[in-house]
N, C-alpha and C positions, 0 to 999 in steps of 0.2 A: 541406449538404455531401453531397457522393456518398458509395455505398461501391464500394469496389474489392473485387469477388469475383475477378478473374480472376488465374492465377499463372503466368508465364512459365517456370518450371519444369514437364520433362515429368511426366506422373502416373506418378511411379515407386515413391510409398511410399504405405500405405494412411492412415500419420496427419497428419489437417491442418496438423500444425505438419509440414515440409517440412525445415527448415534452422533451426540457431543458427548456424552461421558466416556468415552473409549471405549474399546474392545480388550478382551481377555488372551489369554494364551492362542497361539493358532491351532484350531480344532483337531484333534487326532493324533499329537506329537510330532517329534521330529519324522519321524517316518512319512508324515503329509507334508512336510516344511516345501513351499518351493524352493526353486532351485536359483531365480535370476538373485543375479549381483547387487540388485539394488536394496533387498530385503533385510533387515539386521536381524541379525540370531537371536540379538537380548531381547528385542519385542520380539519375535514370532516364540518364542519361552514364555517372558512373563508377561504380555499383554502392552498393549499402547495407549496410554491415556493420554494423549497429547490433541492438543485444537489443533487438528488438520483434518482436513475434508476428506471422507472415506476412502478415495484413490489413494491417499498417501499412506495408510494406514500400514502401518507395519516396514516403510519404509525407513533408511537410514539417512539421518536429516543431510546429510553431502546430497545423495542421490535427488532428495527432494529439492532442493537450491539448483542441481543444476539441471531439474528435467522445467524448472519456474525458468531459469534463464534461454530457456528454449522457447518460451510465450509471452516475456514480459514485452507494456506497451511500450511507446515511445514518449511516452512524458516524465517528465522527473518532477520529484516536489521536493523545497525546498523553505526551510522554516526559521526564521530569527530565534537565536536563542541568547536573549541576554539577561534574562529573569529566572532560569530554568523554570520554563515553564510547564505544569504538570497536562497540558494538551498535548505536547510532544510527541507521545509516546502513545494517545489515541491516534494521533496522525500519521504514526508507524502503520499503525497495526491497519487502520485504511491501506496508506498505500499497498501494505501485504494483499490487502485484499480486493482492491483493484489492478495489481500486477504492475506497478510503479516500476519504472529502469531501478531509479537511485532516488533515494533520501539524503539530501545535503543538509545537514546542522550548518547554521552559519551564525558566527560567535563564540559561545561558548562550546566548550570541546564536549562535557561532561551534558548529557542532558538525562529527564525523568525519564526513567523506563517502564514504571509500574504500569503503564497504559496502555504498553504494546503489549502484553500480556505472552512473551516471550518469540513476538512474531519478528524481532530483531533480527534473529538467529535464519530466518529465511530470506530477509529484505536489506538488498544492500545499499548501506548506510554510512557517507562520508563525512568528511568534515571540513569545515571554509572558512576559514580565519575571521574574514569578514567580507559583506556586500562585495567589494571592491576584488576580492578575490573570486568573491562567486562569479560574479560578471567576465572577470577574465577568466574565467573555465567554462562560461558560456560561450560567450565569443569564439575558444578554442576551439569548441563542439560545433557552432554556427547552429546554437537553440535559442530562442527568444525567450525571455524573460517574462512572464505575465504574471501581472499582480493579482492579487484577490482583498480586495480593500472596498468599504463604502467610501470614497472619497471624491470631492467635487471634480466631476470631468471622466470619472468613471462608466463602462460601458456595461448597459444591464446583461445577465450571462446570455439570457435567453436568446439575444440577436447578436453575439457573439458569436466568430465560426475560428474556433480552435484550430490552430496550428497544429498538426500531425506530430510534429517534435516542439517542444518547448519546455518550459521552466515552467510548473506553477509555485509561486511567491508568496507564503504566508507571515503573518505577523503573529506578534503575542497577545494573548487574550487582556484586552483592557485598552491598550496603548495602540494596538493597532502595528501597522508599519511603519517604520523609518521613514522620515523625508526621503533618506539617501535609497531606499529601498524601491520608493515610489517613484525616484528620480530613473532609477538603472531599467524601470520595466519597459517594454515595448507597449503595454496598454496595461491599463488596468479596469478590472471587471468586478461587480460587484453583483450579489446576491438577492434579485428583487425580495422582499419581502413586505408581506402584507396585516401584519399586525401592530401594535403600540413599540413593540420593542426596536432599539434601533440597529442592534445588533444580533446575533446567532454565536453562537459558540464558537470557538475558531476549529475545535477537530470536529463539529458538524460541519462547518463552513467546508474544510477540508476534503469531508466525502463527498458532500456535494457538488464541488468542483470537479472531483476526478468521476463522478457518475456522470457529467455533464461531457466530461470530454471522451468520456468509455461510449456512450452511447452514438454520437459522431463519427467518434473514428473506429473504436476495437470490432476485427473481424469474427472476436468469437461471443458479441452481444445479438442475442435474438433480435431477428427484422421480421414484422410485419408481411406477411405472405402479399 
């Protein structure tokens, strides 16, 4: 698959990312349309107003899914769902945007999706009956399990050295995780924090974790010269 560097917008701002409200028709009519396969006709006609980052702009969302499954890291996140909980689906739309493998729902089949804000459709997303089952599709994988819980015996993240492949293990907002959740992890890691509160959001918690482990391991985070 090609990539498309070129931006039919003049250079009128200095950072790459150009626009969130979309782009319009491709400039000049079909007669300028390019030519690669990855392009869709109905946006490059009537404009793209979709949340994706200027590279994709005018692509055909197949094309975009599989030029991601060309870069995605090596962690998976994985989320209790017995509450449907309406963090879920901020916890998508992270993973999208840290380039998560997979999204394992474990529990309930049906989870909130107002939060991924349609970032579903690019991030792929299974389903685990329960713990018991996720663990035996870890184990299949030969990925460890890592919790994300303030809980006694817990390891702060900061001197935690992430696993290159692993499970990161979220709970639901309030309850936390499962005994049996806490029992199947290979460590669990918790979020120093320094104010009154005792907890953080869990789809903060969420990005947090996967900035923590993008910054460790992903070859495409800026290093310090």
């Amino acid at each position: 698959m090609g990539e498309w560097s070129d931006n039919p917008k003049p250079e009128t701002e200095p950072h790459p990312e150009r626009t969130t409200a979309g782009v319009g028709p491709w400039p000049g009519g079909r007669e300028e349309w390019p030519s690669e396969p990855h392009f869709d006709p109905e946006l490059l006609e009537h404009g793209d107003s979709r949340n994706v980052v200027d590279r994709y702009r005018y692509w055909l969302m197949e094309a975009i899914v599989a030029d991601l499954d060309e870069q995605r890291h090596a962690f998976h996140v994985a989320i209790e769902n017995w509450q449907h909980d309406m963090n879920i689906g901020s916890i998508v739309r992270s993973a999208n945007a840290f380039a998560a493998d997979t999204v394992q729902i474990v529990g309930r089949r049906r989870w909130n999706k107002r939060g991924a804000m349609v970032t579903d459709r690019y991030q792929h997303v299974e389903h685990r009956e329960s713990i018991e089952a996720l663990v035996e599709w870890a184990r299949a994988e030969g990925i460890p399990i890592i919790a994300i819980d303030n809980v006694p015996g817990c390891v702060p993240m900061e001197t935690f050295a992430w696993p290159e492949r692993c499970v990161m293990l979220f709970g639901q907002e309030g309850p936390g995780l499962s005994d049996e959740a806490i029992a199947a992890a290979e460590a669990v890691v918790e979020i120093t924090q320094y104010g009154s509160t005792r907890s953080i959001n869990a789809s903060a918690a969420a990005a947090v974790a996967m900035y923590s482990w993008v910054t460790a391991h992903s070859p495409l985070a800026p290093r310090a010269a």
